[in-house]
C-alpha positions in Angstrom: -1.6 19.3 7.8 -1.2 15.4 9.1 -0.2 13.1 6.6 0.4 9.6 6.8 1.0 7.1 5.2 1.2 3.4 6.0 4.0 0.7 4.5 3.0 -2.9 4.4 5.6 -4.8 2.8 6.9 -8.5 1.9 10.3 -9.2 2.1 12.7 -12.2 1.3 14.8 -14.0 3.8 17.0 -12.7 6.0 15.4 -9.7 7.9 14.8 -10.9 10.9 14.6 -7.6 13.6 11.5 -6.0 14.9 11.6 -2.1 15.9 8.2 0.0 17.4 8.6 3.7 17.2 6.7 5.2 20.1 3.5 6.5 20.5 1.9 4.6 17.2 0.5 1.7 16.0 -0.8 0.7 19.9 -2.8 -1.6 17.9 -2.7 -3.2 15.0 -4.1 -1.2 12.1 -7.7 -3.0 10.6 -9.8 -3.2 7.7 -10.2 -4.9 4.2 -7.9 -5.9 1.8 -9.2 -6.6 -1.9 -7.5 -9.4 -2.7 -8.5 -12.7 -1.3 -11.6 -12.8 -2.3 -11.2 -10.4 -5.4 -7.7 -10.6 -6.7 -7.3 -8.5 -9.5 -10.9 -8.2 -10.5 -11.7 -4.8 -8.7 -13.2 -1.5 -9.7 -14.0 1.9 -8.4 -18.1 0.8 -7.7 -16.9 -2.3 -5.6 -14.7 -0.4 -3.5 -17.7 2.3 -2.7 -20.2 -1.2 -2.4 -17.3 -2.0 0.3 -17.9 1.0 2.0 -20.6 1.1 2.4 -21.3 -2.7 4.1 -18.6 -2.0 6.4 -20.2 1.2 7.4 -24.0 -0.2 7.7 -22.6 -3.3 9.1 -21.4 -1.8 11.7 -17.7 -3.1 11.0 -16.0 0.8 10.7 -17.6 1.6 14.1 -15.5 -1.8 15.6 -12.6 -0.1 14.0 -11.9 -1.5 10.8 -11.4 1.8 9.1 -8.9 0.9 6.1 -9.5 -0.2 3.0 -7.2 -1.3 0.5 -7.2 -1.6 -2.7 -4.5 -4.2 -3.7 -2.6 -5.7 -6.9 -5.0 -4.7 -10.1 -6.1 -1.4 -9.9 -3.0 0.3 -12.6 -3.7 0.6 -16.2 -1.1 -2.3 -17.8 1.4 1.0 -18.6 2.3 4.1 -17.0 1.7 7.4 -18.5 4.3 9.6 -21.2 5.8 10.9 -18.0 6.6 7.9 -16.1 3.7 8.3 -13.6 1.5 5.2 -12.2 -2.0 5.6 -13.6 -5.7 4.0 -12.4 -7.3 1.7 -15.3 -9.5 4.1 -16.7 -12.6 2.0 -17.3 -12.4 0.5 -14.0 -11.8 3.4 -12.1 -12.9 6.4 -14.1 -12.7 8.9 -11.6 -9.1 8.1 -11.0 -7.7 8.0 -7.0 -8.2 11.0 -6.0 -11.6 11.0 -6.1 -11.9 7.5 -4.5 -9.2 8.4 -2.0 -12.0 11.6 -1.3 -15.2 9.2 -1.1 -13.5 7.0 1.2 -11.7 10.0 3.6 -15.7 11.6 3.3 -16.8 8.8 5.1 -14.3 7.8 7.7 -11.7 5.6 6.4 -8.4 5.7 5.8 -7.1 5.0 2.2 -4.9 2.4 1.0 -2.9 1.1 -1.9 -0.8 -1.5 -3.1 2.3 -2.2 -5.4 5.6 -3.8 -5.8 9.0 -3.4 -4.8 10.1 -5.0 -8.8 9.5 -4.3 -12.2 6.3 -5.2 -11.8 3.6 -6.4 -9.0 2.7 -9.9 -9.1 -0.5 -9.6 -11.5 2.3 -8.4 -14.2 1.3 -4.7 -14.0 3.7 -2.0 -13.3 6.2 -1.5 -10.2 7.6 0.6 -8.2 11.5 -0.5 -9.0 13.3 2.7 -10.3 10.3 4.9 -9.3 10.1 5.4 -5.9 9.9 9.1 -5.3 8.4 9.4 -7.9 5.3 7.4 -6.7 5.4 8.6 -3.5 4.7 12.3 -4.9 1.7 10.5 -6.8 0.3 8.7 -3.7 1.0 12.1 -1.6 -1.3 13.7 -4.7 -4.2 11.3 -4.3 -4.3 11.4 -0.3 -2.9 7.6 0.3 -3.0 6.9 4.2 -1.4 3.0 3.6 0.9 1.6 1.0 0.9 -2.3 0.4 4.6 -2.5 -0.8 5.0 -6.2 -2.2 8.1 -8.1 -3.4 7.4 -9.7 -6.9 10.0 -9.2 -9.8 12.7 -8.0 -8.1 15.7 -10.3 -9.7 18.6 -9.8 -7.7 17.5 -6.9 -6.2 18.7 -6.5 -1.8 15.4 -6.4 0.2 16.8 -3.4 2.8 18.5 -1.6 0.4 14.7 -1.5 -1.8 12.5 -1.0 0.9 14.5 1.8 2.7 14.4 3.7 -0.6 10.3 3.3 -0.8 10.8 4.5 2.8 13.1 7.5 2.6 11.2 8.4 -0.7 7.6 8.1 1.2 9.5 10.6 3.6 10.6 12.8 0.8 7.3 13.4 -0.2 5.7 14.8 3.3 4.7 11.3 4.0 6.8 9.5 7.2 5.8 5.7 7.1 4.9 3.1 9.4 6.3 -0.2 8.2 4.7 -3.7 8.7 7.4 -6.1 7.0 6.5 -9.7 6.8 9.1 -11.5 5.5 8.4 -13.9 2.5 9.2 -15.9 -0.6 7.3 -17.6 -3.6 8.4 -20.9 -1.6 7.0 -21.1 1.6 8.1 -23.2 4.1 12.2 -22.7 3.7 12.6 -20.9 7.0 12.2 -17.9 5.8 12.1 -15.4 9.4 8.9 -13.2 9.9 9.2 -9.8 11.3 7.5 -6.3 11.8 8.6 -3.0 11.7 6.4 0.2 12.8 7.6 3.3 11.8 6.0 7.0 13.1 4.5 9.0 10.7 6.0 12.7 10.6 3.5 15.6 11.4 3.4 18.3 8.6 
């Protein structure tokens, strides 16, 4: 079985190194993001609507084949177990079923959340839960993870993103990296960079 996953993260100041793994990401990865025109006001029947244009538009054909659903799709809480869990009256069918409608039809599925205690909209993060998600986007068939840097105090940028990265691993799922490096103050000299990383074949 191939699995991969993709890791788009923003990072703070200071990584400043770009490294390409051979053999991937020849070209850039394309598709739609949800959140600059939709923010956090997203559910499961705009996602299929999204689809579908992209499909009859002729846009998936051109290559645009990932969509990703960004900050606002987690209920405000996880579950009793600690596990990151889909609003249920905006997505009703939960992940795995969108992740299915969207691999039925061609594209590849994305996802998006935070590096801190919580993601920028205020709902749950990924800080102290890393493998732990991974096994959960691994269960609902993610192809490309959004990883964002919101909340993270005095948290060190490599040291949190190689954990999402060895636990994506972990979990069947090698990643490819695209780090842009960023802070809430633009304009400080903060240094932009990307990483690609290969994704392992299982």
């Amino acid at each position: 079985m191939r699995q991969r996953i993709w890791i788009a993260c923003i990072l703070v100041a200071g990584l400043s190194f770009a490294q390409k793994f051979e053999g991937l990401a020849m070209t850039p990865p394309m598709g739609w993001n949800s959140w600059n025109t939709f923010e956090t006001h997203i559910d499961e029947a705009l996602i299929k609507e999204t689809a579908e244009a992209l499909i009859e538009s002729g846009m998936q054909d051109a290559g645009y084949k990932y969509i990703v659903i960004d900050d606002g799709w987690e209920a405000m809480s996880r579950d009793s177990l600690g596990n990151l869990i889909p609003d249920p009256s905006r997505f009703p069918w939960g992940m795995k079923a969108l992740g299915d409608y969207l691999h039925d039809r061609g594209f590849k599925f994305g996802i998006h959340n935070c590096a801190g205690n919580t993601t920028c909209s205020g709902y749950p993060g990924g800080r102290g839960h890393e493998f732990q998600d991974a096994r959960t986007y691994a269960s609902w068939g993610v192809d490309y993870l959004k990883y964002d840097w919101c909340d993270h105090g005095t948290a060190d940028a490599r040291e949190t993103y190689r954990t999402m990265r060895d636990a994506l691993y972990t979990a069947g799922l090698w990643c490819s990296a695209c780090v842009n490096g960023a802070t809430t103050s633009p304009g400080n000299g903060v240094k932009r960079s990307v990483i690609y990383g290969e994704p392992r074949v299982m």
